[in-house]
PyMOL Python script that loads the backbone (N, CA, C, O; Angstrom):
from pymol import cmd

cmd.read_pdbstr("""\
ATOM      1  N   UNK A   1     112.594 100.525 161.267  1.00  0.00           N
ATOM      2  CA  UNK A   1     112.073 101.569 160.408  1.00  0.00           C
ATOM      3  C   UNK A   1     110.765 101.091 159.780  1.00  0.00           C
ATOM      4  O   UNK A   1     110.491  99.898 159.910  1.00  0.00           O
ATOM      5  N   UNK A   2     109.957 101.860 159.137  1.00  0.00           N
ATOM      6  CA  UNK A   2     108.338 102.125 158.787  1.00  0.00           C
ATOM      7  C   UNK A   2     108.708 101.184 157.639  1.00  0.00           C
ATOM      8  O   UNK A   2     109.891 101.356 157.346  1.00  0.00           O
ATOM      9  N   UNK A   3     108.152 100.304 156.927  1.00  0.00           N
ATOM     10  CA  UNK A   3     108.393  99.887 155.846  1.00  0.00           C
ATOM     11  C   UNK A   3     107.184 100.470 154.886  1.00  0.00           C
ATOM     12  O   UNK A   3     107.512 100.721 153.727  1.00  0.00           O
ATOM     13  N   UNK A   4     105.838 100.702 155.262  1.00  0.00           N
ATOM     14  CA  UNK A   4     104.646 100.947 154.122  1.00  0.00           C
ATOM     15  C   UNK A   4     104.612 102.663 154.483  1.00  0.00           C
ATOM     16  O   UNK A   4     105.044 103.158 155.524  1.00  0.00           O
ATOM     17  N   UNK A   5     104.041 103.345 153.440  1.00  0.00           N
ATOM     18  CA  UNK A   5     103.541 104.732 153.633  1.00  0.00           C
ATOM     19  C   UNK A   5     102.488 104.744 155.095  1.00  0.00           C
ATOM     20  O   UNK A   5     102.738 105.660 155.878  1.00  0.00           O
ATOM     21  N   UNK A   6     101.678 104.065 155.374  1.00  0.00           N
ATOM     22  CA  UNK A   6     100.444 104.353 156.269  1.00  0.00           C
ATOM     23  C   UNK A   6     101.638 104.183 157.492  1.00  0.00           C
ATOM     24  O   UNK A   6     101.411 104.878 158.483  1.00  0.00           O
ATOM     25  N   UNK A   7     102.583 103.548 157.533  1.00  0.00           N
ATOM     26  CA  UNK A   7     103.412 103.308 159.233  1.00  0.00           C
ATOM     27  C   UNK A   7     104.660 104.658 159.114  1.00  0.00           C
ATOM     28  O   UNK A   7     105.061 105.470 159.947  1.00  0.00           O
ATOM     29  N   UNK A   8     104.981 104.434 157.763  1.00  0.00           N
ATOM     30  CA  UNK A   8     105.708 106.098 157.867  1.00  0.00           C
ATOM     31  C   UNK A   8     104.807 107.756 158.465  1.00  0.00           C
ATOM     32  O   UNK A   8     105.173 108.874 158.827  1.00  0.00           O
ATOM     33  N   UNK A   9     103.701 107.142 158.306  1.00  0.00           N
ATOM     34  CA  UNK A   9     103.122 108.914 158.529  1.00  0.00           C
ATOM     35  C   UNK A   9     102.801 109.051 159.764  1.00  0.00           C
ATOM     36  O   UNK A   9     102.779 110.105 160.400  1.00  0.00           O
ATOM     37  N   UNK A  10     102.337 107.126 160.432  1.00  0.00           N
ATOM     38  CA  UNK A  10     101.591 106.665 161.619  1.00  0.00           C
ATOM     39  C   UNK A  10     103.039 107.592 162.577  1.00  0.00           C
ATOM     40  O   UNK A  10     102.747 108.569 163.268  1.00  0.00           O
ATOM     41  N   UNK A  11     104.579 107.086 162.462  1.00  0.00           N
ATOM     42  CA  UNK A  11     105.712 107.568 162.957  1.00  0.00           C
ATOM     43  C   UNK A  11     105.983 108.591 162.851  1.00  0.00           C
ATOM     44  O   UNK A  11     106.669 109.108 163.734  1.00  0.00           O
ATOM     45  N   UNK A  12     105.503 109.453 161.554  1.00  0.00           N
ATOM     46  CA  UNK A  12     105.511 110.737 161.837  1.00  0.00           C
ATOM     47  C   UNK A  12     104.755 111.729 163.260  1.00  0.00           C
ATOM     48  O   UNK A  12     105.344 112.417 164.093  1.00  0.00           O
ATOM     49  N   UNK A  13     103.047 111.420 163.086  1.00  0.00           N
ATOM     50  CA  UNK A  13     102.613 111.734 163.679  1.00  0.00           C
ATOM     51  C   UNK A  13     102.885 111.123 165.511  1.00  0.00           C
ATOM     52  O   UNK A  13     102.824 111.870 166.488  1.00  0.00           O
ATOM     53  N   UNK A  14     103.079 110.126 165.544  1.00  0.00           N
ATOM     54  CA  UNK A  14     103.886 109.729 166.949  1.00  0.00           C
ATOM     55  C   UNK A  14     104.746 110.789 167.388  1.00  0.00           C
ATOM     56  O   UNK A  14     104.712 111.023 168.597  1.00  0.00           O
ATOM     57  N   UNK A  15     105.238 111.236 166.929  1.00  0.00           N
ATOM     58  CA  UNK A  15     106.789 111.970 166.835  1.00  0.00           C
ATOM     59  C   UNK A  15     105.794 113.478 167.310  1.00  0.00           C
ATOM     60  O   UNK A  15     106.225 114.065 168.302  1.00  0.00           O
ATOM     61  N   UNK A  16     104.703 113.991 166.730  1.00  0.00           N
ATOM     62  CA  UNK A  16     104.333 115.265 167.048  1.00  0.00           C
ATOM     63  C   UNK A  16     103.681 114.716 168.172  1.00  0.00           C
ATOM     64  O   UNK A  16     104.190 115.033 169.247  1.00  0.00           O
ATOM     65  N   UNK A  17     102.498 113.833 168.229  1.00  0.00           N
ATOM     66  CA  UNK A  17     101.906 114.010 169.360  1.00  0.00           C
ATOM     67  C   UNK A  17     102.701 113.689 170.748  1.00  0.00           C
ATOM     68  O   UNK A  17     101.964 113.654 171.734  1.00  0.00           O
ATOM     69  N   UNK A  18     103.689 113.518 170.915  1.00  0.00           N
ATOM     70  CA  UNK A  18     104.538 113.046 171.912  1.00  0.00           C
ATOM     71  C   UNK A  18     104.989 114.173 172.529  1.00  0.00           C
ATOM     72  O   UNK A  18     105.195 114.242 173.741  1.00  0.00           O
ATOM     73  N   UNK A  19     105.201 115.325 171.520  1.00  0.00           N
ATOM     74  CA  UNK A  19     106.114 116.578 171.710  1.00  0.00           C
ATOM     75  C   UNK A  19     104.290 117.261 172.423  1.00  0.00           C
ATOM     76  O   UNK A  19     104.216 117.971 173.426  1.00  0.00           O
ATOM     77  N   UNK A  20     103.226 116.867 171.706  1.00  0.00           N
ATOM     78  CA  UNK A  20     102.320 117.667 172.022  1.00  0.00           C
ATOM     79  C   UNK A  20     102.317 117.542 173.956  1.00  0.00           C
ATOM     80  O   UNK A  20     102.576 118.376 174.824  1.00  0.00           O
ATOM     81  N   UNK A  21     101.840 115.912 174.024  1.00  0.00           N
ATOM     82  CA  UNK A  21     101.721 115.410 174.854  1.00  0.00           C
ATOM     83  C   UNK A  21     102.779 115.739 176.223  1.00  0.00           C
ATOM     84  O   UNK A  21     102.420 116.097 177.345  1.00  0.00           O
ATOM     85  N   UNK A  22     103.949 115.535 175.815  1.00  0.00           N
ATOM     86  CA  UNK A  22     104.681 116.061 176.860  1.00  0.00           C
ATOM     87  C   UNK A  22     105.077 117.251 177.512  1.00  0.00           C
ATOM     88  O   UNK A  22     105.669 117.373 178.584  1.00  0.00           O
ATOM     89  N   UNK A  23     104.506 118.460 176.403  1.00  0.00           N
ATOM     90  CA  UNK A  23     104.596 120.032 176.623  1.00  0.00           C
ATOM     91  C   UNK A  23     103.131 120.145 177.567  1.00  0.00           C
ATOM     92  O   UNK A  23     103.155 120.900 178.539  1.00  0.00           O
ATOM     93  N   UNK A  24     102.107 119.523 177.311  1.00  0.00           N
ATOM     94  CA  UNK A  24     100.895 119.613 178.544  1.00  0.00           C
ATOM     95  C   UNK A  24     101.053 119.162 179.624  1.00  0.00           C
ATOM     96  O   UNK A  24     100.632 119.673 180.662  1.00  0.00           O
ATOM     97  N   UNK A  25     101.826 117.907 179.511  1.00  0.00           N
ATOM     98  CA  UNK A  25     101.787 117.196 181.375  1.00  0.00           C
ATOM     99  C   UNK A  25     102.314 118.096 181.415  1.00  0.00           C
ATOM    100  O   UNK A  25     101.536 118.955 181.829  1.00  0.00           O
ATOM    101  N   UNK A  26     103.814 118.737 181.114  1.00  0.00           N
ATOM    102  CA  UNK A  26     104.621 119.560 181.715  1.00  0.00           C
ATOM    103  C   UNK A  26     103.860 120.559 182.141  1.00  0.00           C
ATOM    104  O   UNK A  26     103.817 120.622 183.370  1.00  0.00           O
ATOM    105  N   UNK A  27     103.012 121.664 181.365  1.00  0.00           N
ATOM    106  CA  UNK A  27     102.596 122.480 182.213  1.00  0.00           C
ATOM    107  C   UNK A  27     100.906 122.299 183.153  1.00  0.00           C
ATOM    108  O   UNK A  27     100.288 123.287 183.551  1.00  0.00           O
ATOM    109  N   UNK A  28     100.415 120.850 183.353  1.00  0.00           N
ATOM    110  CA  UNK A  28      99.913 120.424 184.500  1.00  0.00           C
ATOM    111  C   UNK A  28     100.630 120.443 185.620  1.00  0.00           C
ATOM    112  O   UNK A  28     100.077 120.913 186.615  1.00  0.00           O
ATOM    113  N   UNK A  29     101.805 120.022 185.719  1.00  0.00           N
ATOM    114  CA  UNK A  29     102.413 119.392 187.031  1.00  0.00           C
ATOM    115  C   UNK A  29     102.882 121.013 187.122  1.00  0.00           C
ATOM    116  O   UNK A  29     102.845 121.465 188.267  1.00  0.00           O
ATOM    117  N   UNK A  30     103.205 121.701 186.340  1.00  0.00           N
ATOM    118  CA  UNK A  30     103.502 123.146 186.730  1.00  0.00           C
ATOM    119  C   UNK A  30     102.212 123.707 187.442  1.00  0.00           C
ATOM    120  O   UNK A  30     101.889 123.650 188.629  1.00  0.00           O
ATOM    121  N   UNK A  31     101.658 124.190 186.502  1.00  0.00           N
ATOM    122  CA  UNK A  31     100.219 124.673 187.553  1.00  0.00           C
ATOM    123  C   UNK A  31     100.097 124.048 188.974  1.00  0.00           C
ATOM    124  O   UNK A  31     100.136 124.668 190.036  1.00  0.00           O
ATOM    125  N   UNK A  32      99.938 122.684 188.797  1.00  0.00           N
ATOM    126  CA  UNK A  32      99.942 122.107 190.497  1.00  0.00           C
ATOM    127  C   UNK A  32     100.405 122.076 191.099  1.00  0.00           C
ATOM    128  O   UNK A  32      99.944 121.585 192.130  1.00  0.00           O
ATOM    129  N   UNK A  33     101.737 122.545 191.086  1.00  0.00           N
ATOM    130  CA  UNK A  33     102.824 123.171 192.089  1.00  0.00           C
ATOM    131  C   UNK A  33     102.764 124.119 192.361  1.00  0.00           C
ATOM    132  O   UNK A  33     103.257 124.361 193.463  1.00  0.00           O
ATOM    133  N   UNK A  34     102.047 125.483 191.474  1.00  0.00           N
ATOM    134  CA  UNK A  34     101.849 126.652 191.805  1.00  0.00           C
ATOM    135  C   UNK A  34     100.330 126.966 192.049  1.00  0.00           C
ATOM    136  O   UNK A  34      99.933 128.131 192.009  1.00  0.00           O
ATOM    137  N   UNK A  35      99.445 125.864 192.313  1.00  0.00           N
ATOM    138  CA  UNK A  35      98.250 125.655 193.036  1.00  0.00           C
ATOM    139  C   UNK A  35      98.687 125.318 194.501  1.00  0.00           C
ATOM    140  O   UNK A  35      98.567 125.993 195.523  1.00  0.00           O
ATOM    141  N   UNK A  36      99.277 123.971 194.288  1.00  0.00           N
ATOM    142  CA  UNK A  36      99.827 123.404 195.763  1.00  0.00           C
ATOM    143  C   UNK A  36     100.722 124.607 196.924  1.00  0.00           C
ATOM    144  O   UNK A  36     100.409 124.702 198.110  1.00  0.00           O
ATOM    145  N   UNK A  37     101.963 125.519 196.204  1.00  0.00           N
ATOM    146  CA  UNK A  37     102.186 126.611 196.658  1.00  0.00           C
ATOM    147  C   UNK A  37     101.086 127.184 196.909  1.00  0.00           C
ATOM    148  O   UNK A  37     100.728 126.692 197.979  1.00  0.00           O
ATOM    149  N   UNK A  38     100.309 127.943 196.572  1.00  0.00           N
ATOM    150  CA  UNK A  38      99.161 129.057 197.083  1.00  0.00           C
ATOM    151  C   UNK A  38      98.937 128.180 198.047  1.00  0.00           C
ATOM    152  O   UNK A  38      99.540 128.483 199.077  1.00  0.00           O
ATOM    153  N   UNK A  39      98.116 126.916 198.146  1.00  0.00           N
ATOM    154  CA  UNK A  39      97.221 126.276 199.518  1.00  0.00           C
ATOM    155  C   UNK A  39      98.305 126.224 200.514  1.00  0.00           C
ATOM    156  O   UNK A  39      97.807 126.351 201.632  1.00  0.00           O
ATOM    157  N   UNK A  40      99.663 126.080 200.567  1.00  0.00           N
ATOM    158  CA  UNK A  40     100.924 125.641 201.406  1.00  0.00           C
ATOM    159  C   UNK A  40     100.774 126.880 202.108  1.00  0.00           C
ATOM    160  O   UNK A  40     100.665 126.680 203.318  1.00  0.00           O
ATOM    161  N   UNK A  41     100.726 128.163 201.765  1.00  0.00           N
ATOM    162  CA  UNK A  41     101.104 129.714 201.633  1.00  0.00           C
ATOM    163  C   UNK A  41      99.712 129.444 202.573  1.00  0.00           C
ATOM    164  O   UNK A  41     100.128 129.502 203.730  1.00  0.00           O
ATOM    165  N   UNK A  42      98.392 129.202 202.603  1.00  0.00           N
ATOM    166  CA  UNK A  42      96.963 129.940 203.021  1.00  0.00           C
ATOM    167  C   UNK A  42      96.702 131.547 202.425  1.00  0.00           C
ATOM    168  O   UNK A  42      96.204 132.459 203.084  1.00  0.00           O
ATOM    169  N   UNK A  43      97.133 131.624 201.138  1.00  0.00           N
ATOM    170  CA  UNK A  43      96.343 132.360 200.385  1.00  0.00           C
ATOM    171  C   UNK A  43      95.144 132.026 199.796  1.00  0.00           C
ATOM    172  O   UNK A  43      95.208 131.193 198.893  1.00  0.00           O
ATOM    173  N   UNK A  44      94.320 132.369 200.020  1.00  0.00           N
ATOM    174  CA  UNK A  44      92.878 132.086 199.823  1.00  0.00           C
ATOM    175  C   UNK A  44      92.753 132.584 198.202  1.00  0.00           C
ATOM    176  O   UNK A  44      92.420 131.901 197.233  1.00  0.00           O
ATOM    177  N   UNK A  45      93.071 133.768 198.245  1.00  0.00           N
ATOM    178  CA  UNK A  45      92.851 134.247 196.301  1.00  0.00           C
ATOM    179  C   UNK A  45      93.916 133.794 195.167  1.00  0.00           C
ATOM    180  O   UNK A  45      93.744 133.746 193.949  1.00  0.00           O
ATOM    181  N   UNK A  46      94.971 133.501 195.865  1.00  0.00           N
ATOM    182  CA  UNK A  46      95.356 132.750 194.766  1.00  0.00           C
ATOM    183  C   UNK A  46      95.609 131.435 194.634  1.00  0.00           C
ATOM    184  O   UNK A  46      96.199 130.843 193.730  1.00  0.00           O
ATOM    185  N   UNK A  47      94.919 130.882 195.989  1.00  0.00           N
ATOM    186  CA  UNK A  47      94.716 129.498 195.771  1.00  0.00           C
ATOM    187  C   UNK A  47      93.700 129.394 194.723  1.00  0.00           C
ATOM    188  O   UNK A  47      94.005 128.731 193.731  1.00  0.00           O
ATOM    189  N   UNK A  48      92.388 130.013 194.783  1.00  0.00           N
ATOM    190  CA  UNK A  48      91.308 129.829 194.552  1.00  0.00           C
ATOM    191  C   UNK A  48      91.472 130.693 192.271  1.00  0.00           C
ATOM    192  O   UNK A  48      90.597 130.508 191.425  1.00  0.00           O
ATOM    193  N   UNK A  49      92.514 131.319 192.080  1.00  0.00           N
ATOM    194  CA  UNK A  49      92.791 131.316 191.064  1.00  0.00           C
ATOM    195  C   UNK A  49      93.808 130.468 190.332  1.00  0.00           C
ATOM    196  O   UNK A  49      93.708 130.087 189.165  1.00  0.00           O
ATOM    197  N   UNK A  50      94.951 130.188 191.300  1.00  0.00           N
ATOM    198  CA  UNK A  50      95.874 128.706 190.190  1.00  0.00           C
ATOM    199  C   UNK A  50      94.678 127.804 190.173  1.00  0.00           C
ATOM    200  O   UNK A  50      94.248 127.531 189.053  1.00  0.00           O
ATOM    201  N   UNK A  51      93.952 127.200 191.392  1.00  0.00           N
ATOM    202  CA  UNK A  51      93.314 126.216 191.060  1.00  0.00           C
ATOM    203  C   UNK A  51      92.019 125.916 189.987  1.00  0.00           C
ATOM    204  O   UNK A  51      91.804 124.805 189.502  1.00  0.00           O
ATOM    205  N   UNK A  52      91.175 127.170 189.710  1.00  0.00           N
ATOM    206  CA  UNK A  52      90.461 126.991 188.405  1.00  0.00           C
ATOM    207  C   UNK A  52      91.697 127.162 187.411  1.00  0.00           C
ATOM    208  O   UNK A  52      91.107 126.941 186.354  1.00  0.00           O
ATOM    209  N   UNK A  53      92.750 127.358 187.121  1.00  0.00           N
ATOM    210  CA  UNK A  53      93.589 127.552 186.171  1.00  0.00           C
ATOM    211  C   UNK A  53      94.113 126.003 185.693  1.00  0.00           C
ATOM    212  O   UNK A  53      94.354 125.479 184.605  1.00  0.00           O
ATOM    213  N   UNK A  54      94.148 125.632 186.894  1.00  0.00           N
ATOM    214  CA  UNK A  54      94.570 123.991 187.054  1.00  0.00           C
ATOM    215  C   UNK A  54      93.382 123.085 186.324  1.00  0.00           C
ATOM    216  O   UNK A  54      93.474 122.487 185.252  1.00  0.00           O
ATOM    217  N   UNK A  55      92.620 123.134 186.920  1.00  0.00           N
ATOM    218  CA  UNK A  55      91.236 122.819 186.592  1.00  0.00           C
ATOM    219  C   UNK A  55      90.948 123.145 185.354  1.00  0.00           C
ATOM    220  O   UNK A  55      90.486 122.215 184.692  1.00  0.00           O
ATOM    221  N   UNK A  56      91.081 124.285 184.747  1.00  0.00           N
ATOM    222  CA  UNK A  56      90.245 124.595 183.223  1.00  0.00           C
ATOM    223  C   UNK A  56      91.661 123.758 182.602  1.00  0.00           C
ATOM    224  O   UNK A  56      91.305 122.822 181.886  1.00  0.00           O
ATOM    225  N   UNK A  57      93.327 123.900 182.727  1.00  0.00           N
ATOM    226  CA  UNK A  57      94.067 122.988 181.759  1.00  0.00           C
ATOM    227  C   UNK A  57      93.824 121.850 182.049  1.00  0.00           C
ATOM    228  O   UNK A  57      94.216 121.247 181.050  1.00  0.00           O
ATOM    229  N   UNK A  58      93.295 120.837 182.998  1.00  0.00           N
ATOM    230  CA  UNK A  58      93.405 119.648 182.897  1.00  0.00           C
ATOM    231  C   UNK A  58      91.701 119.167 182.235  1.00  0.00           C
ATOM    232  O   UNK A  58      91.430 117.989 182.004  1.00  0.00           O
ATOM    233  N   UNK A  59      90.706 120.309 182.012  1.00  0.00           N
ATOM    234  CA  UNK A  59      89.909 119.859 181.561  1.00  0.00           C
ATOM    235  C   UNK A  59      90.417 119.637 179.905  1.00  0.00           C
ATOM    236  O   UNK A  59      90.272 118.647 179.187  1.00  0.00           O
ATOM    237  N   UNK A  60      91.058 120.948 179.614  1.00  0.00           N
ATOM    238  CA  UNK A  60      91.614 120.728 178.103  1.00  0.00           C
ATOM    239  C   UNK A  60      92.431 119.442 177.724  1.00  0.00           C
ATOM    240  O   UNK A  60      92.307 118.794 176.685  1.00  0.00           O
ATOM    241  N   UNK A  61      93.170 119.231 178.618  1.00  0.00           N
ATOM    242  CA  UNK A  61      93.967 117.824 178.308  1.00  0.00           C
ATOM    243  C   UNK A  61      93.124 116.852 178.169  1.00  0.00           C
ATOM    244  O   UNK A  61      93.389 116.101 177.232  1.00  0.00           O
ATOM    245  N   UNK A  62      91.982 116.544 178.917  1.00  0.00           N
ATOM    246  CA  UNK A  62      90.999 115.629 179.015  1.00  0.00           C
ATOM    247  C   UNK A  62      90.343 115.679 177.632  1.00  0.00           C
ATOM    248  O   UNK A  62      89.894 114.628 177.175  1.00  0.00           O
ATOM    249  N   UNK A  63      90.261 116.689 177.005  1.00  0.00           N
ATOM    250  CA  UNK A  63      89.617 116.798 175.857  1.00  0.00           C
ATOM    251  C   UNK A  63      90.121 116.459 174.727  1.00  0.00           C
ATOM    252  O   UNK A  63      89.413 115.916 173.879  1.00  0.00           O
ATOM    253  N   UNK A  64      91.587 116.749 174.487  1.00  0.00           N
ATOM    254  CA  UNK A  64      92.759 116.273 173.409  1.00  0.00           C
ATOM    255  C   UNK A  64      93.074 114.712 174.024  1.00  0.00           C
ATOM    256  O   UNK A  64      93.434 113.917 173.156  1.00  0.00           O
ATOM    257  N   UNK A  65      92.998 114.264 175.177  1.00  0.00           N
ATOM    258  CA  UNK A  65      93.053 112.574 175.227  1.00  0.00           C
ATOM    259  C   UNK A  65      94.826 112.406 175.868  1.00  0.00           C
ATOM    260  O   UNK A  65      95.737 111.586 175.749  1.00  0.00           O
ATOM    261  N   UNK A  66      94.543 114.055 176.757  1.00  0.00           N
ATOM    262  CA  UNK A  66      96.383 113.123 177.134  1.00  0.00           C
ATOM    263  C   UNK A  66      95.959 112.844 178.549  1.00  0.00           C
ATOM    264  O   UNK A  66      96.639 112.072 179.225  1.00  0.00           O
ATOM    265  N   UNK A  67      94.726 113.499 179.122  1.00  0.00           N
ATOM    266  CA  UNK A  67      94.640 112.803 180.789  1.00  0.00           C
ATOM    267  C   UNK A  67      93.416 111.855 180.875  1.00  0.00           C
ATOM    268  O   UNK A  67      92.305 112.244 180.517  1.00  0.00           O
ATOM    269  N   UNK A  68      93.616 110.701 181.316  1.00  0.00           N
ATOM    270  CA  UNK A  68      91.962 110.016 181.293  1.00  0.00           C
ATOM    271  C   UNK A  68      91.063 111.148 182.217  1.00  0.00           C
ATOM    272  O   UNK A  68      91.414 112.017 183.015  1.00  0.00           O
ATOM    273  N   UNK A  69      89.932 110.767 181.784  1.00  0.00           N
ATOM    274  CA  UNK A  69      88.558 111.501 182.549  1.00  0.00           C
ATOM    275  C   UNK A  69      88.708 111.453 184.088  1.00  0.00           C
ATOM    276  O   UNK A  69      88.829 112.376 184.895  1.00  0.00           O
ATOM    277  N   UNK A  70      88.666 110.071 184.270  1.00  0.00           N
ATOM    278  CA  UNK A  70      88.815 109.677 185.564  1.00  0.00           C
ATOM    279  C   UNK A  70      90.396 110.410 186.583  1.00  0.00           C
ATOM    280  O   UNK A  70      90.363 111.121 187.588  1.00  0.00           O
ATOM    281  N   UNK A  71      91.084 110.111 186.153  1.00  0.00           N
ATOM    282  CA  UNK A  71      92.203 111.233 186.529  1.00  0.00           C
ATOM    283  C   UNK A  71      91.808 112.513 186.878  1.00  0.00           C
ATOM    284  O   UNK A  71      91.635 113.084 187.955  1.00  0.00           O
ATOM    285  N   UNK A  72      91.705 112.831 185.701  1.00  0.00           N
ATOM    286  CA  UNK A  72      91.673 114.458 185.778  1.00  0.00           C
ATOM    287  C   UNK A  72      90.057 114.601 186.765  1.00  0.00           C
ATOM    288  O   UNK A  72      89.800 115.569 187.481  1.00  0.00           O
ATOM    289  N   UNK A  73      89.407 113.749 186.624  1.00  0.00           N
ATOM    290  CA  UNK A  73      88.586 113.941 187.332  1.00  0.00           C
ATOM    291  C   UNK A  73      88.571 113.690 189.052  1.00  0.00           C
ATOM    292  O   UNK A  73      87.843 114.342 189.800  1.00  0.00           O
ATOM    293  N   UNK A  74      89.409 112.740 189.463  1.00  0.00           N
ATOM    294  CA  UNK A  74      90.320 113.088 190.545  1.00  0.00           C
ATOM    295  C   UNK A  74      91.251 114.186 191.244  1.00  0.00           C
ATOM    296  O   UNK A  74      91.251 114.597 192.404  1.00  0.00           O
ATOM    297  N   UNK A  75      91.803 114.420 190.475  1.00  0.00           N
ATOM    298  CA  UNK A  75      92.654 115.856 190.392  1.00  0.00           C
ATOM    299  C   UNK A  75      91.747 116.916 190.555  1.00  0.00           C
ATOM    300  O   UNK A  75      91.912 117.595 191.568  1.00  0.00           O
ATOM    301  N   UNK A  76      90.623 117.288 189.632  1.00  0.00           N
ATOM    302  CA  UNK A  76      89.379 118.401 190.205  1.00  0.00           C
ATOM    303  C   UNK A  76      88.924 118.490 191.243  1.00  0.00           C
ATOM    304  O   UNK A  76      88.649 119.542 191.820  1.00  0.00           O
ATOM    305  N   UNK A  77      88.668 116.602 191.926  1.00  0.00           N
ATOM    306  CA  UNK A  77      87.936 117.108 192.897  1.00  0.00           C
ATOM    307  C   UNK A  77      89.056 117.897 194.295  1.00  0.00           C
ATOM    308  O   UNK A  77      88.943 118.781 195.144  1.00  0.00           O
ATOM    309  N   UNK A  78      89.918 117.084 193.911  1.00  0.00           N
ATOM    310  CA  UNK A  78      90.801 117.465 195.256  1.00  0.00           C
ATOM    311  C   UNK A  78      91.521 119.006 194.934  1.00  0.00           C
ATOM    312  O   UNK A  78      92.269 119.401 195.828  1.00  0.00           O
ATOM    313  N   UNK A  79      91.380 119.784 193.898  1.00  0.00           N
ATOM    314  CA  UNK A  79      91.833 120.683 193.767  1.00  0.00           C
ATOM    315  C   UNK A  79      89.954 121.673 194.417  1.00  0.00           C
ATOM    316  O   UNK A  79      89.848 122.632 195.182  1.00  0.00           O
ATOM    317  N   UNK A  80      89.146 121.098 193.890  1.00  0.00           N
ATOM    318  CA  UNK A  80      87.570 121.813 194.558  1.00  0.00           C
ATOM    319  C   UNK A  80      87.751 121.833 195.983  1.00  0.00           C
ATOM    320  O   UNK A  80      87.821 123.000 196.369  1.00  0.00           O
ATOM    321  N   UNK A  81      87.854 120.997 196.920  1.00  0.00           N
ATOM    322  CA  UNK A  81      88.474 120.682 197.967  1.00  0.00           C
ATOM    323  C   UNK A  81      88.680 122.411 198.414  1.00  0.00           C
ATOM    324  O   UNK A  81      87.889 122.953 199.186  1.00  0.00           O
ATOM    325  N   UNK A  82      89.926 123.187 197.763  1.00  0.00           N
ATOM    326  CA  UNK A  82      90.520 124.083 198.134  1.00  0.00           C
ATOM    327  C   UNK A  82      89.623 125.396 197.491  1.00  0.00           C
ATOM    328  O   UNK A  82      89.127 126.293 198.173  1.00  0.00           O
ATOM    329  N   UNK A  83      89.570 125.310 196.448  1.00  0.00           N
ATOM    330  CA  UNK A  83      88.954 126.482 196.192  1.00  0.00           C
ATOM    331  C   UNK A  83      87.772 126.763 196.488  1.00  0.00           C
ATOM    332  O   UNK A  83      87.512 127.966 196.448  1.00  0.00           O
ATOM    333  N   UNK A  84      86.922 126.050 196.784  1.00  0.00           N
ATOM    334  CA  UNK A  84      85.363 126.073 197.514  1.00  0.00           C
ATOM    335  C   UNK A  84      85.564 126.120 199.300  1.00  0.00           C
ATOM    336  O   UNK A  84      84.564 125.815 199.950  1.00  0.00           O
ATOM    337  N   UNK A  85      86.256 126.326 199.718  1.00  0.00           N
ATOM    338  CA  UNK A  85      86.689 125.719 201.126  1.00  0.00           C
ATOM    339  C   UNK A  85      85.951 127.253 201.665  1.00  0.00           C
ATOM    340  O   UNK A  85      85.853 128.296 201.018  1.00  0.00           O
ATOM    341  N   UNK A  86      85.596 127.032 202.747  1.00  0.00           N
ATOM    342  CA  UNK A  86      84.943 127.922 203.517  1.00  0.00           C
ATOM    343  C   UNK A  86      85.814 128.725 204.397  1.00  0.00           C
ATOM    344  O   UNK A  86      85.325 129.571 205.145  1.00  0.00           O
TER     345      UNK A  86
END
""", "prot")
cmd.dss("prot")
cmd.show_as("cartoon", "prot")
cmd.util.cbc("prot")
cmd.orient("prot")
């Protein structure tokens, strides 16, 4: 247990951002299953809409600090891959 005020609040806030943190991966790996479905399918329009959908949440995560840059910046390209595809 926290013994000073600054490690009690530090544990508080652990406690939210965890709940934050784990409600976003969750709906990343969702989207990318229902990106990955559309490309599986060769739907062209709704590949090309989960995947900016995919893309604009994992830019947001990138921004709150739950996906590194580099990740998510992996993940874009190979999701561009599909939605730019000729």
């Amino acid at each position: 247990m926290a013994n000073t005020k600054s490690a009690i609040k530090a544990a508080r806030k652990a406690v939210r951002f965890t709940l934050r943190n784990k409600a976003l991966k969750t709906r990343l790996k969702s989207l990318n299953k229902a990106f990955n479905a559309a490309v599986a399918a060769k739907n062209g329009a709704a590949a090309k809409a989960a995947g900016m959908a995919y893309v604009s949440a994992m830019d947001r995560a990138v921004k709150s600090g739950v996906v590194h840059r580099n990740a998510a910046g992996h993940a874009k390209s190979r999701a561009a891959k599909h939605i730019f595809a000729k």
